[in-house]
N, C-alpha and C positions, 0 to 999 in steps of 0.2 A: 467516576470514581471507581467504581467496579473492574471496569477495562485497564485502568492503571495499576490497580492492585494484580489482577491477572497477569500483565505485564509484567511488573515488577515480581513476582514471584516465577516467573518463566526465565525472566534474565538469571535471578539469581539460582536456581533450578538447572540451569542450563536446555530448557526443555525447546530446543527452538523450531520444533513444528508448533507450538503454542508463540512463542514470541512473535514465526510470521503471520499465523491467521490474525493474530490483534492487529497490528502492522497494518499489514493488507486493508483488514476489515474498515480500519482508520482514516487510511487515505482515502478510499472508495465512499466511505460514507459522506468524508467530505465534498468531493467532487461529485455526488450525485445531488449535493444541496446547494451549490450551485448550480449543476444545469435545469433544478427544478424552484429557482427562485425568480422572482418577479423583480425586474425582467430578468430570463436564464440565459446564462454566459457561462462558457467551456472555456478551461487552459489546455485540455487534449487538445494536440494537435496528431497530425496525420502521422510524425515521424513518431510521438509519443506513442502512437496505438501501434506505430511499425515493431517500435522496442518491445513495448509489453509484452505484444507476441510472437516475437523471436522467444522473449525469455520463457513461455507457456512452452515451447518447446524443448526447453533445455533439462537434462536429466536431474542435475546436481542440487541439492537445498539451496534456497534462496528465500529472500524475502523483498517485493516489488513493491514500493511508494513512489508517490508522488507526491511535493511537495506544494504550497498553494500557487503552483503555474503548473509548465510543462511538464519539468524535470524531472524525469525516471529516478531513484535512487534504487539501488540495488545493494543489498545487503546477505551477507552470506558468513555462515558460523565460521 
């Protein structure tokens, strides 16, 4: 509920260093409760980890989720 409020007052704020740490924080947290669930299973894949960090190097704002599989989305103001 907290995280959504944060959210929600970041979109409307327009503050979006704060809309992608939520973001981020979000996907991450999910896919670390999968690989730490009994039994633990990953949607990363190889090309997934390849995108991520292509985008860790890229200058511009962004925001980097994963969806509940592989899927990069990439979101940018």
């Amino acid at each position: 509920e907290e995280r959504y409020r944060r959210l929600r007052s970041a979109i409307a704020t327009g503050d979006f260093a704060e809309f992608a740490a939520i973001a981020e924080s979000d996907s991450k947290d999910m896919h670390e409760l999968f690989e730490t669930s009994e039994p633990a299973f990953s949607y990363r894949t190889a090309a997934t980890r390849e995108v991520l960090e292509f985008l860790g190097k890229v200058g511009s704002p962004y925001a980097a989720t994963l969806d509940a599989g592989p899927n990069v989305h990439v979101i940018v103001p």
